[in-house]
Phi, psi and omega in degrees: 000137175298156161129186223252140154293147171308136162123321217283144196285131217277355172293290197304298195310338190296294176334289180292324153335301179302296189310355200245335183277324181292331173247336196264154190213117170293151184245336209083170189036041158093025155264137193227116182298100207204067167281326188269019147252331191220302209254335196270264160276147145242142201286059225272004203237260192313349154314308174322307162286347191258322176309302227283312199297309196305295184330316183257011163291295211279331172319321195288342188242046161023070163315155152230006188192138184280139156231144151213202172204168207275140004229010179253335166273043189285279194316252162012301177309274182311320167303312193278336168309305198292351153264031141247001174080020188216176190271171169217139185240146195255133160273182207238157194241020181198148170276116171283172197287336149353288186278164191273139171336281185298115207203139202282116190198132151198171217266139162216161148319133192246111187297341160284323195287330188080029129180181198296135187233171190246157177216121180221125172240123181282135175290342187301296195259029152218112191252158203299133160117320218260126166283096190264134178244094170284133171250148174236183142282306194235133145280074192225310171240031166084322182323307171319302192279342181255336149308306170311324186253354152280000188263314185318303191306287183294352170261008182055049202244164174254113164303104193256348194161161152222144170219160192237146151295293213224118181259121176268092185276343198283339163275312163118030167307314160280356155329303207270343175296321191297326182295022190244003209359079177202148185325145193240084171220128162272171191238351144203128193262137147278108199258353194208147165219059223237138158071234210231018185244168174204124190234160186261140200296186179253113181351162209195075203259000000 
């Protein structure tokens, strides 16, 4: 069922609701614009929260590590390591001269860009053993996140959760997500994007 994960805190999600209906702008064709918060500018004080939010969704299955890629899920990401007490790590979409020859890498569709970007993670920080709580921004057909959890799989780290700010449900992301068996949580589901309107899925307890 669509809708706020059980548990979930009914403020922060009311709150990130507002900002997205007060700010955010469809662009068409299930782009949804949300720069003066999340992607652009960011909002550190609601970040903070929904990190606060993730961190206590995601504590019972002891994450030991964050992942998201660059760059809009750095916030979100960064927040909720720091209320769990653990690093996080971003992959990166260009090689710096940095990272090692051998490198954690698989490919997904970039849905602004209009075509395939690389996602690359140094094996120095995803080492075998290790529980990864992947954070996104966005959840709307999975494929990112489902790149992510192939970088995971292959540094031999344990996929443990995912959480999204903003779930596009109406892309079937989470759909594509269930062979991954693991929790699944957003923090606002969007269920419809017809015309200049964005309506929201209905609570889910």
């Amino acid at each position: 069922m669509f809708g706020r994960a059980p548990g979930t805190n009914y403020k922060t999600m009311k709150i990130l609701e507002q900002r997205i209906l007060a700010e955010g702008k469809n662009l068409g064709s299930g782009i949804l614009k949300v720069d003066s918060f999340v992607n652009h500018q960011v909002d550190p004080v609601l970040m903070n929260a929904c990190g606060e939010e993730f961190a206590r969704l995601f504590a019972p299955v002891r994450p030991t590590k964050v992942l998201t890629c660059e760059i809009s899920g750095i916030a979100p990401a960064l927040t909720t390591a720091i209320h769990l007490g653990i690093p996080v790590v971003y992959a990166r979409k260009t090689k710096p001269i940095t990272m090692p020859d051998t490198v954690l890498m698989a490919t997904a569709p970039s849905h602004t860009k209009k075509k395939d970007v690389s996602l690359m993670a140094s094996p120095e920080y995803m080492r075998p053993g290790e529980r990864i709580l992947i954070i996104d921004d966005f959840l709307a057909t999975g494929l990112t996140i489902l790149a992510l959890a192939r970088i995971v799989k292959a540094a031999g780290g344990e996929l443990v959760g995912v959480g999204a700010l903003i779930e596009k449900s109406f892309e079937g992301g989470r759909a594509a997500l269930a062979e991954l068996n693991v929790p699944v949580r957003s923090l606002a589901v969007i269920a419809g994007m017809d015309g200049n309107a964005i309506t929201f899925a209905k609570n889910a307890d």
